[in-house]
Every structure is written in structure tokens, then in C-alpha cells.
DRENPAMAR-463780 format. One record per residue (C-alpha): z, x, y. Coordinates in steps of 0.001 Angstrom, whole numbers, plus 524288, in hexadecimal, padded with zeros to 5 digits. Last residue first. Layout:
BEGIN
- c3:c1:c2
- Z:X:Y
...
***
This chain:
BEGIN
- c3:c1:c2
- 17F61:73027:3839D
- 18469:72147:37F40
- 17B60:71A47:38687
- 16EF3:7232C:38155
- 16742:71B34:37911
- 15826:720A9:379ED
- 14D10:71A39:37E68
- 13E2F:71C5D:37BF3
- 13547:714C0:38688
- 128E7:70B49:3877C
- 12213:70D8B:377EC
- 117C9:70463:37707
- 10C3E:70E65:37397
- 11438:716CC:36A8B
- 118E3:70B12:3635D
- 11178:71165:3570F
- 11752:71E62:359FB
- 12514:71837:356B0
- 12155:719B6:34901
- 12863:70D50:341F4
- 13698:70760:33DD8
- 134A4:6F7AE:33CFD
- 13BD4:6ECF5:341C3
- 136DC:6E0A7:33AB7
- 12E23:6D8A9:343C6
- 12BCC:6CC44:34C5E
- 12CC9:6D422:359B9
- 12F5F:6E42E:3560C
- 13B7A:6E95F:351E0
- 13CD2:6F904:352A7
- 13F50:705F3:34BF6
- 13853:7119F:35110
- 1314E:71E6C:34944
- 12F5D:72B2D:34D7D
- 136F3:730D1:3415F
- 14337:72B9C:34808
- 14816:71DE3:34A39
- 1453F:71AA7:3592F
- 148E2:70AE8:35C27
- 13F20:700F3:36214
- 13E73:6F8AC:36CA7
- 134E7:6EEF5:37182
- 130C8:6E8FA:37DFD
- 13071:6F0E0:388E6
- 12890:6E9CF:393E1
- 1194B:6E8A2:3972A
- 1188C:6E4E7:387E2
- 10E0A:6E69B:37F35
- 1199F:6EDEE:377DA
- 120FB:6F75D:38072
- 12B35:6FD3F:37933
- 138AA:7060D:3795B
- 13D25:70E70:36F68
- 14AF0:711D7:36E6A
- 15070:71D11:36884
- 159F9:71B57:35C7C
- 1530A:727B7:35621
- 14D60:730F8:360D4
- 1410B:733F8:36A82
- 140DF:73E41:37409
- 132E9:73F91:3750A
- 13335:730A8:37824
- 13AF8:734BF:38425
- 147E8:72D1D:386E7
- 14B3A:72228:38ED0
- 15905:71BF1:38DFA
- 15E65:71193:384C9
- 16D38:70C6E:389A8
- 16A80:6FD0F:384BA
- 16845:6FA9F:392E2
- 15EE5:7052D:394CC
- 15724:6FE9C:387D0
- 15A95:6EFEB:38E3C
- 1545D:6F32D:39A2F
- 14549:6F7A3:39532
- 14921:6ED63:38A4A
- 147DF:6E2F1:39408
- 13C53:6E3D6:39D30
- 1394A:6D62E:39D5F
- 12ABC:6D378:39E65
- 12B4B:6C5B4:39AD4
- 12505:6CA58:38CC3
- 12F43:6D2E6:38CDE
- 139D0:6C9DC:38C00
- 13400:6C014:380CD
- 1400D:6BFD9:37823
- 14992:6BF95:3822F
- 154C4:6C9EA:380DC
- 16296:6C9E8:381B7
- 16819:6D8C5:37FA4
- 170AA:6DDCC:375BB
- 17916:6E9C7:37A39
- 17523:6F691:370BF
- 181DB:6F882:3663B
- 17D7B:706EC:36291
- 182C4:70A85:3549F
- 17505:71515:3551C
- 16F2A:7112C:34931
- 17317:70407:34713
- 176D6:6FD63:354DA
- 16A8D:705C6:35AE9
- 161E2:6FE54:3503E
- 16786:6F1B7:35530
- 165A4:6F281:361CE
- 15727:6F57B:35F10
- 15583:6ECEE:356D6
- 15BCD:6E1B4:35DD4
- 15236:6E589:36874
- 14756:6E6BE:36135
- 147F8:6D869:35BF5
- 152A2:6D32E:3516C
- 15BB9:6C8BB:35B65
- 155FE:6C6DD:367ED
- 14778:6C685:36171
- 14783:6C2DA:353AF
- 13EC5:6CDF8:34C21
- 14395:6CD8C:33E27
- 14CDC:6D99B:3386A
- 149F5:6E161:32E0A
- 14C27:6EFF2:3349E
- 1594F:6ED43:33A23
- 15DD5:6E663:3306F
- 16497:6D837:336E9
- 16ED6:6DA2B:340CC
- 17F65:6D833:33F34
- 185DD:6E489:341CD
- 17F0A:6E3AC:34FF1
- 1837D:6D66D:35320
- 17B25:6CEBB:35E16
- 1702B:6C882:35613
- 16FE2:6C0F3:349CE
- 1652B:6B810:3451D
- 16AAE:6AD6C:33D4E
- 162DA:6A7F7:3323E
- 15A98:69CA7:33396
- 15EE7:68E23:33343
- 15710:68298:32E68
- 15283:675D7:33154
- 1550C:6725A:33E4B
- 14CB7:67E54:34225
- 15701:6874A:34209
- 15A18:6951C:345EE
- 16547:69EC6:346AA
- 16AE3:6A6B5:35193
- 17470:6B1AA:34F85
- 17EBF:6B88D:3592E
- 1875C:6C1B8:358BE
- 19537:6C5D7:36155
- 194F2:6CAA0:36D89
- 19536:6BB38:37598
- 18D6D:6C10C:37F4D
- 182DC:6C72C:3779E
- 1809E:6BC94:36FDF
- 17F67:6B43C:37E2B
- 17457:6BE01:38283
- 16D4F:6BE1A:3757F
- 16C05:6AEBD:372DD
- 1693F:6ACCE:382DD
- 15D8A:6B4CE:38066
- 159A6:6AE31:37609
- 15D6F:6B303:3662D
- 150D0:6B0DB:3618F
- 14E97:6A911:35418
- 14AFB:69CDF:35B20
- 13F57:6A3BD:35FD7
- 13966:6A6E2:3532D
- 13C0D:697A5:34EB0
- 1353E:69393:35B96
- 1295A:69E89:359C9
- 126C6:696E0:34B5E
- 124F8:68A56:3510C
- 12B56:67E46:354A9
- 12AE9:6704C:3556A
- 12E8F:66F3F:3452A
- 13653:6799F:343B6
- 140D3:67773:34F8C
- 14687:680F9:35483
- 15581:6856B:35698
- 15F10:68FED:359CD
- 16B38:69139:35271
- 177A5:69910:35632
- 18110:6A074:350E5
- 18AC9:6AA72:356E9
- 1922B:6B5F4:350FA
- 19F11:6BC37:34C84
- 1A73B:6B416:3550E
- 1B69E:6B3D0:34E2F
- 1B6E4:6A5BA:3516A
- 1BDBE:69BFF:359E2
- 1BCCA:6A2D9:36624
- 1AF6E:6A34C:36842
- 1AC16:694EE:364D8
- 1B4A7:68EFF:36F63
- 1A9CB:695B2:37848
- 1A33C:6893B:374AE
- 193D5:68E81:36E02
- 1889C:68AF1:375A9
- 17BC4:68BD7:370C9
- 16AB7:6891A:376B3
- 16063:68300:374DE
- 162D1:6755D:36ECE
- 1703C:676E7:3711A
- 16D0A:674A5:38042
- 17C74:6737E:387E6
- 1818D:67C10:37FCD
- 18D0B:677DA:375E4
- 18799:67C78:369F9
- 19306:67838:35F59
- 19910:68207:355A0
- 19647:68795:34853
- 19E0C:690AB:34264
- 19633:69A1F:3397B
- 19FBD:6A41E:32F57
- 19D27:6B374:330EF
- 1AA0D:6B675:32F65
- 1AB63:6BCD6:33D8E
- 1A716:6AE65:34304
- 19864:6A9ED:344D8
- 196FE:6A0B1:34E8E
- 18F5C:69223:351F3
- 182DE:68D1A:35700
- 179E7:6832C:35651
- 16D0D:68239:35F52
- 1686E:673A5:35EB2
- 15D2D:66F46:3562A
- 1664E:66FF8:34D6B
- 17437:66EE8:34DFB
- 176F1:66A95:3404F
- 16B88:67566:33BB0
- 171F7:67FBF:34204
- 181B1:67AEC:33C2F
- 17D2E:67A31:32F2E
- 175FE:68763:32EE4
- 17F10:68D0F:3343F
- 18915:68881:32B7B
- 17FDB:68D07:3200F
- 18352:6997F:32560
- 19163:69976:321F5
- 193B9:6A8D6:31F8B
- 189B8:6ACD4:32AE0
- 18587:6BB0A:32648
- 1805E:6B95D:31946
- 17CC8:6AA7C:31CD4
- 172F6:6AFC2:3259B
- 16A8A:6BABA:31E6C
- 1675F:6C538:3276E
***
């Protein structure tokens, strides 16, 4: 998703990130897709935002901008990975405020493109999409599959990036939660979902049921791919089928 396509003033962004550097800048999007920027009034810039609630009555809010930081030099790859995530905190208050959210990076140097979450008319392909956890992982896909081929709007949920490895049992809530029920593998459809245990003591993966015995899904630091479900036959926990609406 090419920035500048979508954010009208973009090399405003750019201005204003680098200005604020290494503090977190941030700012809004209004309905023309034009970039306001606006002061970070929290308490620890250097970590975290605060927009005035001035801000939300000013504007037609379309979306919400802001920059997290690293620094090159003192830093290695994993920190530049890391700053990509939407945190939890990121995908609780985007949820909150209903409207979408992006988060762009800079090392004092440069700024990367935005990386959207929170607006399902607004996602990259579903099938070319990079692995950033909180924002493109096999959650997103998931949800966003179901938006797509089903025009079902599943409720985001804040996620840590590391929450099975704690032994959190998340996804066996969030699938009842999201109004999935069990089904027998015998029974399997298109749009059902697949649920996995991957050298994991917890479910940790999802997947999507597209026909012909084959399922769709977005593995850690991949490109979704579409392949024989048999070949997950070993990690496969539960098959689940949406049923709120029956």
C-alpha cells in the first residue's frame, strides 16, 4: 500500500515524524485524506502518544497517525520488527476511538510507510500481505477473509505478540467469542474455521476452509498461502463453523 496514494500530504508526515523524533509524533487523518499534525501531550513521548481531546472535534476523523521510534545505530534488526507492531495498548485504544489507525516508523532518519489496521474497506491484498503481528497476522486474516467472502464484520481483538508462548489460551475464547462453534471435520465447509496447535501446548494459529480440501492461512514471517489442509493434519486442534446468525 503505497503511502502518499492514500495520505494526500504525506511529505507532512514525514516532516512532522522526523521534527519530533526520537519522540512518538502523532496527528489525524480527516475525510479528505489530508495529515494534521498535533502535539503529544503524554506524560513519556518517548514511548508512548497523547492526542488533546480538542483534536476530535475539530476534524471530520477519518484516521489516526502515529510514529514509533528506534534508533539505527544502537539497535538491531528485532527493534525495527518490533516497532512495526501495533502494542497492545495500540489495538485496544483503535478500537475505542472506531475509526482507523496506522503507525509508521523512523529511525531519525527516515519514515516507513503506514501500516493500517482497524478499517475493513481499507486492508492490504489479502493473499500478498507481510506478516506484522497485531496488524497482518492470522488473525487479521482471518477477520478479514470473513469481511470479504462472507460480509461478516468479526470484533477486533487486542493481542500480545508473544501470548501463547505465556501459555495464554486466547484464540480457544476469542473463536466462541467471535460466534464459531464446533463442528466435525467430516462435516467440513467453505468459510469454516480451522484451528491449530503448532509446537504449542495452546492454540496458536488459524486458518480459513476454501474448498477442494484445501485451507487459506497466514503463517509467522510469511505470505498467506492457499494449501492441502492434510499437510496440517498433525496440528489440527478443532474445526469451527460461524453460526451467530442461525
Amino acid at each position: 500500500m503505497v503511502a502518499d496514494n492514500y495520505i494526500k500530504n504525506w511529505h507532512e508526515v514525514v516532516q512532522h515524524v522526523l521534527q519530533e523524533y526520537p519522540n512518538e509524533a502523532c496527528g489525524i487523518i480527516d475525510s479528505d485524506n489530508i495529515f494534521h499534525p498535533y502535539p503529544n501531550i503524554h506524560s513519556d513521548p518517548l514511548h508512548c502518544f497523547e492526542l488533546s481531546s480538542t483534536v476530535f472535534i475539530e476534524h471530520d476523523l477519518k484516521a489516526i497517525l502515529h510514529s514509533h521510534t528506534y534508533d539505527q545505530k544502537t539497535s538491531h534488526s528485532a527493534s525495527r520488527d518490533l516497532a512495526r507492531c501495533p502494542s497492545f495498548v495500540d489495538q485496544e485504544s483503535q478500537i475505542s476511538s472506531d475509526v482507523e489507525w496506522c503507525v509508521v516508523v523512523c529511525d531519525g532518519e527516515g519514515v516507513d510507510q503506514p501500516i493500517w489496521w482497524g478499517d475493513y474497506n481499507h486492508t492490504a491484498p489479502l493473499m500478498d500481505r507481510e506478516f506484522i503481528p497485531g496488524a497482518q497476522d492470522c488473525l487479521t486474516f482471518i477477520a478479514d477473509w470473513m469481511y470479504q467472502n462472507k460480509g461478516i464484520e468479526l470484533p477486533r481483538q487486542p493481542h500480545s505478540e508473544d501470548w501463547f508462548q505465556n501459555g495464554e489460551d486466547f484464540m480457544s475464547e476469542l473463536y466462541k467469542t467471535w460466534g464459531f462453534s464446533d463442528i466435525n471435520s467430516s462435516e467440513i465447509e467453505i468459510g469454516d474455521l480451522v484451528m491449530f496447535k503448532i509446537r504449542s501446548s495452546v492454540v496458536n494459529h488459524l486458518g480459513i476452509y476454501v474448498g477442494n480440501s484445501m485451507v487459506a492461512h497466514h503463517l509467522f514471517n510469511r505470505l498467506p498461502v492457499e494449501e492441502l489442509l492434510c499437510k496440517w493434519e498433525g496440528y489440527i486442534e478443532r474445526i469451527a463453523r460461524y453460526a451467530k446468525n442461525d
